[in-house]
C-alpha positions as a Markdown table, in Angstrom:
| # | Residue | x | y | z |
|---|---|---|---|---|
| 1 | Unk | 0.0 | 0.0 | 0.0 |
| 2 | Unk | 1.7 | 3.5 | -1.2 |
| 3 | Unk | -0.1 | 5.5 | 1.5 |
| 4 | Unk | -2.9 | 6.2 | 4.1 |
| 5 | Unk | -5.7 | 8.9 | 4.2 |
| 6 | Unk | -6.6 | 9.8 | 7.8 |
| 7 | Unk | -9.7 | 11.5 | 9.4 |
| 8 | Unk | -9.3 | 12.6 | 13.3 |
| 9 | Unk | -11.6 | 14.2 | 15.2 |
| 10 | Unk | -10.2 | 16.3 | 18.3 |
| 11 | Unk | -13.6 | 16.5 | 21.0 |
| 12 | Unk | -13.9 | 18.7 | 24.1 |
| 13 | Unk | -15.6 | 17.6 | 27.4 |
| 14 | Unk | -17.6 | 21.2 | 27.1 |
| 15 | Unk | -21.4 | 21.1 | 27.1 |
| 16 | Unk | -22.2 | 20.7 | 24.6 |
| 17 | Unk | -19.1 | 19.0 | 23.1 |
| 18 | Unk | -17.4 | 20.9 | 20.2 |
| 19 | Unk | -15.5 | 19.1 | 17.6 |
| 20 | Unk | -12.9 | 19.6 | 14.3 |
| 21 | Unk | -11.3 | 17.2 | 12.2 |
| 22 | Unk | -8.2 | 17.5 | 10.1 |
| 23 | Unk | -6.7 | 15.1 | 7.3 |
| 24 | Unk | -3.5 | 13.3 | 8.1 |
| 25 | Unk | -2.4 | 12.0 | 4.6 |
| 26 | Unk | 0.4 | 9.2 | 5.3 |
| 27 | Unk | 2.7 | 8.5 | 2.0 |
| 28 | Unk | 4.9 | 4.9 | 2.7 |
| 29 | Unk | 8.6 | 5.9 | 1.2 |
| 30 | Unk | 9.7 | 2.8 | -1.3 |
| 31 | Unk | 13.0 | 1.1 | 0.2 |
| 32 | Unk | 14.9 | -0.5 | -2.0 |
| 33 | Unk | 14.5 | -4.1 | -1.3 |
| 34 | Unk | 13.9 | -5.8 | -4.3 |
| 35 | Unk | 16.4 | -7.2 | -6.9 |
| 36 | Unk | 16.0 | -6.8 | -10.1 |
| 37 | Unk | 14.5 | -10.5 | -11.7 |
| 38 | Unk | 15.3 | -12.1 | -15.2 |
| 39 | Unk | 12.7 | -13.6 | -17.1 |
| 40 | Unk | 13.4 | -16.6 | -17.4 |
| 41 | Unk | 16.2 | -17.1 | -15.0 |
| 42 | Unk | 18.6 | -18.6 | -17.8 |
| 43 | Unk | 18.8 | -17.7 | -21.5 |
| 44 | Unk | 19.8 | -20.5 | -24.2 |
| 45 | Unk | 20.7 | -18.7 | -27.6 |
| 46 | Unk | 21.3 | -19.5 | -31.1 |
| 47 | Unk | 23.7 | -17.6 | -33.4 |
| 48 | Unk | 24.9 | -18.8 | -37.1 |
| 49 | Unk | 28.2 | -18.7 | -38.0 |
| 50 | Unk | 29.4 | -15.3 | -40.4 |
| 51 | Unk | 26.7 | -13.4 | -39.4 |
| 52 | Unk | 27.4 | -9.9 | -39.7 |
| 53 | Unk | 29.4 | -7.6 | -36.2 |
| 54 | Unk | 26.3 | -6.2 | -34.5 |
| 55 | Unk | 23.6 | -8.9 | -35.1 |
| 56 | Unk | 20.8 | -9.2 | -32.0 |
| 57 | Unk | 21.3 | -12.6 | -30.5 |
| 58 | Unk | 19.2 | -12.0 | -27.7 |
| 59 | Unk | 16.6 | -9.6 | -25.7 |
| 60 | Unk | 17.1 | -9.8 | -22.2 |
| 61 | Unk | 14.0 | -9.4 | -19.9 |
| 62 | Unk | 14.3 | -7.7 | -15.9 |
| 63 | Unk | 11.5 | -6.6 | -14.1 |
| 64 | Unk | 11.5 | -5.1 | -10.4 |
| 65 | Unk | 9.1 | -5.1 | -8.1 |
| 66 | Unk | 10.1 | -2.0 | -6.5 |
| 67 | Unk | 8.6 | 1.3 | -7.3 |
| 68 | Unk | 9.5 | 3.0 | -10.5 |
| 69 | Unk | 12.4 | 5.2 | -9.2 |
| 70 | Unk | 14.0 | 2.2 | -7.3 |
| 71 | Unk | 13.7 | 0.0 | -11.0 |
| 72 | Unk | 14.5 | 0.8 | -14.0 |
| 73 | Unk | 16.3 | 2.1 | -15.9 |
| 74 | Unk | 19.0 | -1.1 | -15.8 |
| 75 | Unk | 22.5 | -1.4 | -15.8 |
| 76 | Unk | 23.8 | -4.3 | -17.4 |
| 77 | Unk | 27.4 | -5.8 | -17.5 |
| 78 | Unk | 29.0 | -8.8 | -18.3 |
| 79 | Unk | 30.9 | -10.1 | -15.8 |
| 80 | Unk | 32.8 | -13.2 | -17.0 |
| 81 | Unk | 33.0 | -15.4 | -20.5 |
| 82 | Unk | 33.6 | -12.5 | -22.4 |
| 83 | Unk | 37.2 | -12.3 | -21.6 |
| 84 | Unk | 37.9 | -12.1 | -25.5 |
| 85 | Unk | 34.9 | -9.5 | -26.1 |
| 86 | Unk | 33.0 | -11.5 | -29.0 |
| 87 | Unk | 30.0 | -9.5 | -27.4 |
| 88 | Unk | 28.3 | -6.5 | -26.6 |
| 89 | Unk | 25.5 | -5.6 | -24.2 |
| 90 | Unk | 23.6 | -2.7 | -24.9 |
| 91 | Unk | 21.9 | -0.4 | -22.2 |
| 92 | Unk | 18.2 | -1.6 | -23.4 |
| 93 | Unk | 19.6 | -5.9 | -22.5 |
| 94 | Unk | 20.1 | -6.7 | -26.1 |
| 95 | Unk | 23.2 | -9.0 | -26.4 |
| 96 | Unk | 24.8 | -8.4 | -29.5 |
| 97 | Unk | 27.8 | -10.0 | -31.6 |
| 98 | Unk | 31.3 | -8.3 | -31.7 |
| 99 | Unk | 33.2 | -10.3 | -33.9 |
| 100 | Unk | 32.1 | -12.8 | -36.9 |
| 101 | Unk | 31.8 | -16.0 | -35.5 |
| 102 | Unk | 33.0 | -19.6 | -36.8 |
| 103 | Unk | 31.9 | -22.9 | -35.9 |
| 104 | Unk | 35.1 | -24.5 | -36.1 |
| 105 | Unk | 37.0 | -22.1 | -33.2 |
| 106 | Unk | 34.1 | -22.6 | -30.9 |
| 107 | Unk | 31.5 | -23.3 | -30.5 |
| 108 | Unk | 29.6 | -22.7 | -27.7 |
| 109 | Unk | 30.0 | -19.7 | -25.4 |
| 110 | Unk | 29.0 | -19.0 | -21.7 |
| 111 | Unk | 27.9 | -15.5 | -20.1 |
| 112 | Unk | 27.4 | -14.1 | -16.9 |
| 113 | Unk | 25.5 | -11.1 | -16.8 |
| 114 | Unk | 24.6 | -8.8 | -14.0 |
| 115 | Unk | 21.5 | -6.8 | -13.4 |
| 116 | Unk | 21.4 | -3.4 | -11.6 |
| 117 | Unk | 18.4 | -1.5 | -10.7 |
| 118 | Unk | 18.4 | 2.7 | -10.1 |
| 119 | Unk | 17.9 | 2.1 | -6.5 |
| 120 | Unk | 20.0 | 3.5 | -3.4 |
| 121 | Unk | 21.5 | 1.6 | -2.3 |
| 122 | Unk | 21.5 | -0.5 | -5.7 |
| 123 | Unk | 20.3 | -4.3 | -5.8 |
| 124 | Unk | 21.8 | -6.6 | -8.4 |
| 125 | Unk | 20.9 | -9.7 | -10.1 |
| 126 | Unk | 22.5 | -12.8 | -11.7 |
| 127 | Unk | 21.5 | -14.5 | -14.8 |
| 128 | Unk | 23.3 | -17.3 | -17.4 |
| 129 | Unk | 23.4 | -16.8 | -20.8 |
| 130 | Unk | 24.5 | -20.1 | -23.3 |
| 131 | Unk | 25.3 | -19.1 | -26.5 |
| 132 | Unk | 25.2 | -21.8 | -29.4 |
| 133 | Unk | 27.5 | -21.2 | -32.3 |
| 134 | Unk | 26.0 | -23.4 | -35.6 |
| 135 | Unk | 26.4 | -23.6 | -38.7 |
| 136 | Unk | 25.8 | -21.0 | -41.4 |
| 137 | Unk | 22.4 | -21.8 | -43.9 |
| 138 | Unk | 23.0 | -24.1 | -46.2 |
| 139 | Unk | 19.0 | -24.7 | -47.7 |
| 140 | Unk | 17.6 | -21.8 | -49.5 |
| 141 | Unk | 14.3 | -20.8 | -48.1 |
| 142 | Unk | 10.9 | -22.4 | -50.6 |
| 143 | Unk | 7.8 | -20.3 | -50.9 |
| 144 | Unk | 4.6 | -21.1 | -52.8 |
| 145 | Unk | 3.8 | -18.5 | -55.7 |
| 146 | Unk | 0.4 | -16.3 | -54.8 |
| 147 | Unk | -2.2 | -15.5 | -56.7 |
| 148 | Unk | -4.7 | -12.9 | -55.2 |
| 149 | Unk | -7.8 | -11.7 | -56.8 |
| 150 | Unk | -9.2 | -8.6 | -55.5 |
| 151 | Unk | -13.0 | -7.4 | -56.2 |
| 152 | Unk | -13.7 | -3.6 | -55.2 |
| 153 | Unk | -16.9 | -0.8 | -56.0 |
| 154 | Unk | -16.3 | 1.7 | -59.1 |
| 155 | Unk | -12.6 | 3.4 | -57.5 |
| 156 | Unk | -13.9 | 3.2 | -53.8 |
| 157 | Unk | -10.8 | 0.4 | -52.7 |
| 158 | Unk | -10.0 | 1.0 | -49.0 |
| 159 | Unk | -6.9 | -1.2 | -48.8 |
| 160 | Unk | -5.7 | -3.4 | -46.4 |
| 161 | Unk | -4.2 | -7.2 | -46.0 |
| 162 | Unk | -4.4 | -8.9 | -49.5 |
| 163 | Unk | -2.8 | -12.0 | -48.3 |
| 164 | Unk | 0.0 | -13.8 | -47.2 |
| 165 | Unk | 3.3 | -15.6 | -48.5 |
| 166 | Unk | 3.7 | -18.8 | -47.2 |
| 167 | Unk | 7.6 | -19.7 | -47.4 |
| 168 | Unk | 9.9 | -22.5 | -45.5 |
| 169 | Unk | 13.6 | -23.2 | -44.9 |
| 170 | Unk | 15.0 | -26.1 | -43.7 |
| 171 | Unk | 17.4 | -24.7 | -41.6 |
| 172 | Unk | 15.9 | -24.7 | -37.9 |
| 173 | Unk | 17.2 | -21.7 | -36.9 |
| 174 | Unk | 16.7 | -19.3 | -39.9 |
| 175 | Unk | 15.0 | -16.1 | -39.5 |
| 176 | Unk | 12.8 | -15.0 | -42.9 |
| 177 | Unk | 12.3 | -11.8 | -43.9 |
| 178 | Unk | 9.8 | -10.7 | -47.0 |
| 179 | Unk | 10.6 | -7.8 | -49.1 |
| 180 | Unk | 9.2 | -5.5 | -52.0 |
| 181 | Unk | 10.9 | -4.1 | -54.8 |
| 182 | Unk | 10.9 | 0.0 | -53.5 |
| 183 | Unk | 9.1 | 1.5 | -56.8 |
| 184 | Unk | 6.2 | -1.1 | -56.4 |
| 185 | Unk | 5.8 | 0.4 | -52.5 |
| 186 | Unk | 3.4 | 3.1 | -53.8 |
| 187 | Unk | 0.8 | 1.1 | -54.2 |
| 188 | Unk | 1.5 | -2.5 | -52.2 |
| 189 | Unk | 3.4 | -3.3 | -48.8 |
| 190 | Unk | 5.0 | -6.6 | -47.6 |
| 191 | Unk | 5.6 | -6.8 | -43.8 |
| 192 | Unk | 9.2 | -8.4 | -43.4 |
| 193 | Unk | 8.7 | -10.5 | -40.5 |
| 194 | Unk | 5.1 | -12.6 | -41.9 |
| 195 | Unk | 5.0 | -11.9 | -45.4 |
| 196 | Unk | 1.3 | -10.4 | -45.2 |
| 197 | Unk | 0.6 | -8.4 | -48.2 |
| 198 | Unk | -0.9 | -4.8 | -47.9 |
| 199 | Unk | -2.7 | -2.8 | -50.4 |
| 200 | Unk | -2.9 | 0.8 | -50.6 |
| 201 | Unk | -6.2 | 2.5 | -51.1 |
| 202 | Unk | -7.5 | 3.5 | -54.7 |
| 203 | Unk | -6.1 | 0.6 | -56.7 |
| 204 | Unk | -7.3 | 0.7 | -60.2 |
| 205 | Unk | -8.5 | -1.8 | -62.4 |
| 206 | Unk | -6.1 | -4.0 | -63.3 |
| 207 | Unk | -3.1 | -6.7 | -62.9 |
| 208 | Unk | -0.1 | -5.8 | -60.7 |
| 209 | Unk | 2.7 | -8.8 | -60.6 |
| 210 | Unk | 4.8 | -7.8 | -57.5 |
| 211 | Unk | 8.3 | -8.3 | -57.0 |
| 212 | Unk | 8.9 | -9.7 | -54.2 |
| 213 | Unk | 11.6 | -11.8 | -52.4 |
| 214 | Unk | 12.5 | -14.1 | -48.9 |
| 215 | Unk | 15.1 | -14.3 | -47.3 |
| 216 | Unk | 17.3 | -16.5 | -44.9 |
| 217 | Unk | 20.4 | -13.6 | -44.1 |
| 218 | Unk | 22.2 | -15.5 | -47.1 |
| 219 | Unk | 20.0 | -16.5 | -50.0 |
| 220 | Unk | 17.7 | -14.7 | -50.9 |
| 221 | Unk | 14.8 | -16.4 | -53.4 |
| 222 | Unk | 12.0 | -14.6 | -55.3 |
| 223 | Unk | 8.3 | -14.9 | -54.9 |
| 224 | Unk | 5.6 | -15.0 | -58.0 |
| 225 | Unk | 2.9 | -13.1 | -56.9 |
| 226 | Unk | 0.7 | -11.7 | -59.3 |
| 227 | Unk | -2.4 | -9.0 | -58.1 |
| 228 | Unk | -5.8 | -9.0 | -60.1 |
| 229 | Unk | -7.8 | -6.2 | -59.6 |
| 230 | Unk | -11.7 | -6.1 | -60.6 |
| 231 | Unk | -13.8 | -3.0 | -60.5 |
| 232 | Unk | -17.5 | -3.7 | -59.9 |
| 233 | Unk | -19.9 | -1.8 | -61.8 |
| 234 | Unk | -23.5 | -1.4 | -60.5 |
| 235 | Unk | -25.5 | -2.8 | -63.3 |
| 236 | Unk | -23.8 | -6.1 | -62.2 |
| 237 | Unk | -26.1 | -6.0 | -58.7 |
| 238 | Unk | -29.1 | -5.4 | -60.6 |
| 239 | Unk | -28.5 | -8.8 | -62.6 |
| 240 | Unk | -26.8 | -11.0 | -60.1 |
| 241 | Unk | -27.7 | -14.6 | -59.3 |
| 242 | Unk | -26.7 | -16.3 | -55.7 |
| 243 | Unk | -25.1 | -20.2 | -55.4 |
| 244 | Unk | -25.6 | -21.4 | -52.2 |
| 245 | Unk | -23.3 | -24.3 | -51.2 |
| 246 | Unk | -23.2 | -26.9 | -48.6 |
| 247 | Unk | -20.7 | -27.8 | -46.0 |
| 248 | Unk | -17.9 | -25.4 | -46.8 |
| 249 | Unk | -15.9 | -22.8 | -46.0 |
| 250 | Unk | -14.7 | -19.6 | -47.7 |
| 251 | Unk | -10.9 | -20.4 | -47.5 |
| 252 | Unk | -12.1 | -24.4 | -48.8 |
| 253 | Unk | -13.8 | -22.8 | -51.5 |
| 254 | Unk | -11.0 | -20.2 | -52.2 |
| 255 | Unk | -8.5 | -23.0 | -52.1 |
| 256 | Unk | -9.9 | -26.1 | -53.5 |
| 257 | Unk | -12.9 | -25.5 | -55.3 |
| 258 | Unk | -13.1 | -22.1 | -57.0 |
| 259 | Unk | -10.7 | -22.7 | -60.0 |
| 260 | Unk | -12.4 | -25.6 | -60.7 |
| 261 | Unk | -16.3 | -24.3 | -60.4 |
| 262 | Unk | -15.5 | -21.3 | -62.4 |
| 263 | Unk | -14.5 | -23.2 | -65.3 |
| 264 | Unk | -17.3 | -25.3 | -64.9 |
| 265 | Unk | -19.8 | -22.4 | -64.6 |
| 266 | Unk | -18.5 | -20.7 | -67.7 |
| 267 | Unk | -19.2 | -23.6 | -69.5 |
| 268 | Unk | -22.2 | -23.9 | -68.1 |
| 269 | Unk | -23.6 | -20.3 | -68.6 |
| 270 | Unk | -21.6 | -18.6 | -71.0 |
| 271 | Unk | -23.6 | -18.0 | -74.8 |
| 272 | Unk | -20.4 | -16.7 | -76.3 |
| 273 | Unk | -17.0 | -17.2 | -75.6 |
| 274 | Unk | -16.3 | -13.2 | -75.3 |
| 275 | Unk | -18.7 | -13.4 | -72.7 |
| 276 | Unk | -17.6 | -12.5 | -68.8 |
| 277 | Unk | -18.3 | -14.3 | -65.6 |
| 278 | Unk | -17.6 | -12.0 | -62.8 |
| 279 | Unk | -17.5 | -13.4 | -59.6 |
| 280 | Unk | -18.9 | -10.6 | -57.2 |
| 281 | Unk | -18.3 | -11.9 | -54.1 |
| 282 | Unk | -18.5 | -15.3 | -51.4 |
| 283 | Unk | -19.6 | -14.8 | -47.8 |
| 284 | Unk | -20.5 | -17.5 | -45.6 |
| 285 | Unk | -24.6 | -17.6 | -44.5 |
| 286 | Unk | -25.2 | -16.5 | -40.4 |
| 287 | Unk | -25.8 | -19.4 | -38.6 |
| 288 | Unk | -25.4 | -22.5 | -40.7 |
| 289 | Unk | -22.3 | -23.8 | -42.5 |
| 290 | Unk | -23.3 | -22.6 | -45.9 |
| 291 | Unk | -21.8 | -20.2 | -48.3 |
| 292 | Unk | -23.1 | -18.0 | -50.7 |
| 293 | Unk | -21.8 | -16.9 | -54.3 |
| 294 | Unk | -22.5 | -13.9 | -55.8 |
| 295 | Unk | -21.8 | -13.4 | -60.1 |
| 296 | Unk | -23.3 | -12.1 | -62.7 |
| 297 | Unk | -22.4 | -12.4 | -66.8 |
| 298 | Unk | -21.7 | -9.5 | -68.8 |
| 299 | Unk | -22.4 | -9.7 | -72.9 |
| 300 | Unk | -19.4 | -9.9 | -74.9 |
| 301 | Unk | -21.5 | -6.4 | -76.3 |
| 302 | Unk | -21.7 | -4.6 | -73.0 |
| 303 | Unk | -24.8 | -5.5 | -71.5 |
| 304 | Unk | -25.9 | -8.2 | -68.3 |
| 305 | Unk | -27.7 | -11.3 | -68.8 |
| 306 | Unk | -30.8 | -11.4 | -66.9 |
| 307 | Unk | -30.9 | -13.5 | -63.4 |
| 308 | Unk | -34.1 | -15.6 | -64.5 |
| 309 | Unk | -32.2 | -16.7 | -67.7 |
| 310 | Unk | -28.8 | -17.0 | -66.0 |
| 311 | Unk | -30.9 | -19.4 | -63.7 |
| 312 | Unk | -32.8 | -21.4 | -66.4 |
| 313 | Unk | -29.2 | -22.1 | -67.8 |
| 314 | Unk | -27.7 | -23.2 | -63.9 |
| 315 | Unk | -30.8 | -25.5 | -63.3 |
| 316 | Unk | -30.1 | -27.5 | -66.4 |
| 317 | Unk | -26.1 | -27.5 | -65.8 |
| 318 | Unk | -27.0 | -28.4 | -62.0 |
| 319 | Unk | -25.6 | -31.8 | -61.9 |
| 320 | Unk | -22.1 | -31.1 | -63.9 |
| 321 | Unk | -21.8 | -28.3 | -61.6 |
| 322 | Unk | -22.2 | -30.5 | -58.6 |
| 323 | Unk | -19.4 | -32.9 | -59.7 |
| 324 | Unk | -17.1 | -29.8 | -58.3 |
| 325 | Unk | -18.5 | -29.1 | -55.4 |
| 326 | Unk | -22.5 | -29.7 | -53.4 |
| 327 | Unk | -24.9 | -27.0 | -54.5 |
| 328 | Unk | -27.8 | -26.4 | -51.8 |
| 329 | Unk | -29.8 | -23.9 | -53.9 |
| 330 | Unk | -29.9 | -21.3 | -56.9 |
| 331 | Unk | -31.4 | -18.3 | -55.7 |
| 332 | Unk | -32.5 | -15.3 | -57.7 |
| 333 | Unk | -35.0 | -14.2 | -55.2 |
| 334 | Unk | -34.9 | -15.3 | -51.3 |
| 335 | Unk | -38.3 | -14.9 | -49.5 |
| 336 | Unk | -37.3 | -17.0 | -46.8 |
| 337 | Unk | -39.7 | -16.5 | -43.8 |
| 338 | Unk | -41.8 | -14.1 | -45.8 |
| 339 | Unk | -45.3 | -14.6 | -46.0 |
| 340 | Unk | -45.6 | -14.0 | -49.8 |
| 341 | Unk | -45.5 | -15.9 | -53.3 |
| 342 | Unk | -42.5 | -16.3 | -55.3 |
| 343 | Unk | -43.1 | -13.9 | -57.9 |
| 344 | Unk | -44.6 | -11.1 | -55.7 |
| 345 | Unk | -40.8 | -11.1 | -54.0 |
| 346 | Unk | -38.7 | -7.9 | -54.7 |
| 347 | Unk | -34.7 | -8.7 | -53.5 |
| 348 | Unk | -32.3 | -5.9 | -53.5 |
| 349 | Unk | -28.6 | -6.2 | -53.0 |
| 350 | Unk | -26.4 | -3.7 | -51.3 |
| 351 | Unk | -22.5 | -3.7 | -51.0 |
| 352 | Unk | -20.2 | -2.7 | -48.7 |
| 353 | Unk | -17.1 | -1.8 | -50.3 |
| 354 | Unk | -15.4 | -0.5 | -47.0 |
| 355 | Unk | -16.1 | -3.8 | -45.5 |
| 356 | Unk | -13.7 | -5.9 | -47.2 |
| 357 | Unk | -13.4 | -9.6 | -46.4 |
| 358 | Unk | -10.1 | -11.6 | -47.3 |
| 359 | Unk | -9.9 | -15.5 | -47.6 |
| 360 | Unk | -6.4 | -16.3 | -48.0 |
| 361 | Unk | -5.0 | -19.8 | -48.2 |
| 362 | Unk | -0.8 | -20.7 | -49.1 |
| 363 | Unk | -1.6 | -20.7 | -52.7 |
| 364 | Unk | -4.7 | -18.2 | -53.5 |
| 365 | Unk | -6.4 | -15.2 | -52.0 |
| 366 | Unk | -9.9 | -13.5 | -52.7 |
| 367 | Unk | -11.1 | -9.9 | -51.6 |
| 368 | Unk | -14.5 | -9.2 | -52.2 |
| 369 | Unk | -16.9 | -6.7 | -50.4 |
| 370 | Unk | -19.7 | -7.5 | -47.9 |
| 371 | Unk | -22.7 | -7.8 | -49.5 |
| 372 | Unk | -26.2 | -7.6 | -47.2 |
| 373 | Unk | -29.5 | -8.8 | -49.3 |
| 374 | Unk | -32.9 | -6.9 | -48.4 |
| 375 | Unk | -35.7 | -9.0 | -48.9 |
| 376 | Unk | -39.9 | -7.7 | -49.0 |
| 377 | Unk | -43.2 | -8.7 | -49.8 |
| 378 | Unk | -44.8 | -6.9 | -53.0 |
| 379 | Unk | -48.4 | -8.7 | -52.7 |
């Protein structure tokens, strides 16, 4: 407890009795009897041979339990294995190389550090630090190319995470880190510790193949990853059509099935080759384990195919469809829980282009927009 807030009365043996009271505020002075503690109480660390003078080999970690003028900041020394000074110990605890190691003069290295605190007088603290010396990489680090396909309103793209590269190395103890070609950093970012992609707002329409590469501190490998922008016009709400499927999820679909069901739609739907399926956007159905599939078909001359005829040529296609992937219905109008016929139904689609959903797996990612459907009676 830091201190005390007192109330006493001072009352005469007058009648009748008079009274006061005054407040005695009692602060409790901090002594410095707390060492600073390491967390953990030993350090095990890993560096790789020829790694450059001044690389971070480790964070060190000292609390106190003493109040903030007896605590930090610390004082740290090393106090014996460093007889030859292969390291250095900065004043925020990071140990840090001096020299270039080599596996084959040693390879492991012991340090003892102390810990003191700002107090008076000061306390100190002990802590162990093993250092591994290994080998330098010998594997190159592996990524899997990405593809990302990104669906936005008319020139209203907010940006945000696109995806995300997926890459290995088979070296236990190398650290990746993603970069992006500086020119291409206008428009896209790459964060260099877990590869997630970021897009800038206001993309155009468009495809954008990004240069980027991974590295392991000594090989460095590109990355294929290629960036298709599509720019939503909105006509296309007015004629889309909704594939509800069964049992899956949007990163499944992304993944595994969507490749494979858009080639089988086209052929299902398309009248002319120059036609265009546009995929508008997937979004899983509140409280089931369904997903819905918005896209509509643009005339090789400009104009939309209508939903009713888009759906005659999906009822007939149904079962080649469904070798892909289990259809649970083909909606152009949704009057579920409405007390109305079919055809006296009016649906409306809206989309939020500022809500952007992402479904990213290793190999493929889709942004769309959220979409919310508005449903009422016209009888």
């Amino acid at each position: 407890i830091s201190g005390y807030s007192l109330v006493i009365q001072a009352r005469d043996s007058g009648t009748p009795p008079l009274s006061s009271s005054v407040t005695v505020n009692v602060d409790i002075s901090d002594v410095n009897d707390n060492s600073p503690v390491f967390t953990p109480a030993n350090y095990t660390a890993v560096i790789q041979e020829n790694k450059p003078v001044g690389t971070s080999i480790l964070q060190l970690v000292v609390t106190d339990k003493d109040s903030f003028h007896n605590g930090p900041p610390f004082t740290f020394t090393i106090l014996t294995g460093n007889e030859e000074e292969e390291f250095t110990l900065d004043p925020h605890g990071v140990l840090r190389s001096a020299v270039i190691f080599k596996h084959m003069v040693a390879t492991e290295y012991v340090l003892c550090v102390q810990a003191k605190d700002s107090g008076k007088p000061q306390q100190v603290s002990h802590t162990y630090v093993q250092v591994r010396v290994i080998e330098e990489s010998i594997h190159k680090p592996t990524a899997i190319p990405l593809e990302i396909f990104i669906v936005t309103m008319e020139d209203d793209f907010p940006g945000g995470v696109i995806g995300k590269i997926h890459a290995t190395d088979q070296d236990v103890y190398d650290v990746l880190t993603y970069t992006l070609k500086s020119e291409q950093k206008s428009l896209f970012k790459v964060n260099s510790h877990d590869g997630k992609i970021i897009a800038l707002g206001g993309l155009d329409n468009g495809k954008y193949v990004l240069n980027v590469s991974v590295s392991d501190g000594r090989f460095q490998v590109p990355i294929d990853v290629v960036v298709h922008v599509e720019q939503l016009l909105q006509e296309m709400l007015q004629n889309t059509v909704t594939i509800r499927f069964e049992n899956v999820s949007p990163e499944d679909f992304v993944g595994l099935h969507m490749h494979g069901f858009r080639r089988t739609l086209r052929n299902a739907v398309l009248s002319q080759k120059q036609d265009s399926l546009h995929i508008i956007s997937i979004q899983p159905v509140a409280g089931s384990n369904q997903l819905d599939m918005l896209f509509a078909v643009q005339m090789h001359t400009g104009g939309f195919y209508k939903p009713a005829y888009l759906i005659q040529k999906l009822t007939n296609a149904r079962r080649h469809l469904e070798n892909v992937i289990r259809i649970s219905a083909i909606l152009e109008k949704n009057c579920s829980g409405l007390d109305c016929q079919e055809q006296h139904c009016e649906q409306s689609l809206s989309i939020d282009s500022h809500s952007l959903m992402t479904y990213s797996t290793a190999r493929i990612s889709f942004v769309c927009p959220r979409f919310y459907r508005n449903v009422r009676c016209m009888c």
